[in-house]
N, C-alpha and C positions, 0 to 999 in steps of 0.2 A: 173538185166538188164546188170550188168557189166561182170559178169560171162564171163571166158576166152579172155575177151577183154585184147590185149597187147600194148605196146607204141604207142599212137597216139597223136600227137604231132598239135595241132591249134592254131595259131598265136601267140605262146608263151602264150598264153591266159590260156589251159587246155589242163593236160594228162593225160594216165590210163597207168594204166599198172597190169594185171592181175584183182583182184576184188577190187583195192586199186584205189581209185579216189582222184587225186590231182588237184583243179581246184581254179586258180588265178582269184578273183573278180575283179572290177574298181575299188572295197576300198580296194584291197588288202587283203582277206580272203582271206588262203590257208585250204581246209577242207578236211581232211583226214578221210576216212569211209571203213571198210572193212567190209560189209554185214550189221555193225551196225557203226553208227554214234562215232566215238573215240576223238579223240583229232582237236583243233581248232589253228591253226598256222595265225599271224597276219603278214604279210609282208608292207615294206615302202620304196617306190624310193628317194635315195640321188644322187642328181644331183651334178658332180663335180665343181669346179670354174677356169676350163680352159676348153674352144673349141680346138677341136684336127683338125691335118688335117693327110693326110698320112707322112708328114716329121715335122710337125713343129705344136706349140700349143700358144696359145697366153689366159692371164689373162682376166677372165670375165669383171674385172675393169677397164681394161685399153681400151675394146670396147668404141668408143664414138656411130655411129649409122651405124645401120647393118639390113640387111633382115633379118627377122625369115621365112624360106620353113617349113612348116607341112605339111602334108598328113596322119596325124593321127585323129582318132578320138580325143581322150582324149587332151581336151586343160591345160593341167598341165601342159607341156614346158612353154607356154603364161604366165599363173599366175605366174610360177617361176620367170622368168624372168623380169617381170611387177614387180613383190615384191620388185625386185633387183634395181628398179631405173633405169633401162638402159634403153633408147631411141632407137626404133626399128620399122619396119614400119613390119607388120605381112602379109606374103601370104599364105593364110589357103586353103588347097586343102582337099579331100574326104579322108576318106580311101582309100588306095591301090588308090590311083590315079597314071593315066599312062601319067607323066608327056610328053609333046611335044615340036618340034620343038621351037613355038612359045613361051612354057615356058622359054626353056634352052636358047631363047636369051634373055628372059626378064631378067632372074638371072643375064648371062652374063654381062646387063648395071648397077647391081649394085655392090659398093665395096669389103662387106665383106659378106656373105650368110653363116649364122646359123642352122642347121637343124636336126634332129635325125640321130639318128647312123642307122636306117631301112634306111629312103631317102640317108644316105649320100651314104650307097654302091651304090643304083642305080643311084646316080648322077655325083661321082665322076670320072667317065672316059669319061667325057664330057670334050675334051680341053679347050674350051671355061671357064670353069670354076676353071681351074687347078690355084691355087695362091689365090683361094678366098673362096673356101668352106670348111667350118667345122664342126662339129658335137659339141653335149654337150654330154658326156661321163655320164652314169648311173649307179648307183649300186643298188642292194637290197640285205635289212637285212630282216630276218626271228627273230619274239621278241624271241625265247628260240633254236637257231638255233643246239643245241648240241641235244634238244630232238627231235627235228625232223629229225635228221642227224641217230640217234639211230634209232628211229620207221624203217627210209628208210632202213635202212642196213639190220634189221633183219626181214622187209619182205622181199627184196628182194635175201635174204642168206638163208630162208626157207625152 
């Protein structure tokens, strides 16, 4: 089925590219198969302990209370931050929600607005919001990141 399929790229979610299927679970399975089933790659989001803005970043500990914006499905930001003891009032939107007017003045009357690095590009060129919105900064590990670094190279150098 995947046959001559090339870069398709869906919401960070899952790509192909040629008969090699790489495709990122909600638990984080990366599964790598080229016409037969091969190797199992585990991936895991580390959330960093500073909110960024475009000039300036401030220490997660030093938040005392702040909006959380999502518009994500996956409520893992929430728990993270819950875990953390911080004090935060949560406005939990859809996916792909197309945030309005009426949102961007609701943010506007609170202090400090926390939100993923997807929302914060659409939100940030809203004046209104300019000095108060930040993002929580993500990384991800792959568990044996050298063997999967290998496998990618010498399919795609094939």
């Amino acid at each position: 089925f995947m046959q001559g399929t090339q870069w398709l790229v869906y919401n960070h979610v899952a790509f192909f590219y040629k008969n090699l299927l790489l495709l990122s679970l909600p638990f984080f399975l990366i599964y790598i198969c080229s016409f037969q089933p091969s190797e199992f790659f585990f991936s895991s989001i580390t959330y960093a302990n500073e909110v960024c803005s475009e000039d300036k970043s401030l220490n997660l500990n030093v938040l005392n209370k702040f909006t959380l914006v999502t518009g994500i499905a996956d409520a893992n930001l929430y728990k993270y931050l819950k875990s953390k003891g911080l004090d935060f009032e949560h406005l939990n939107f859809t996916d792909h929600y197309n945030f309005t007017k009426k949102d961007i003045d609701l943010f506007a009357s609170k202090s400090v607005i926390i939100t993923t690095e997807k929302d914060y590009v659409r939100l940030y060129r809203n004046e209104a919001l300019k000095d108060k919105l930040y993002y929580l900064p993500i990384s991800i590990s792959i568990d044996d990141k050298n063997r999967f670094n290998t496998i990618i190279t010498e399919f795609t150098t094939a």
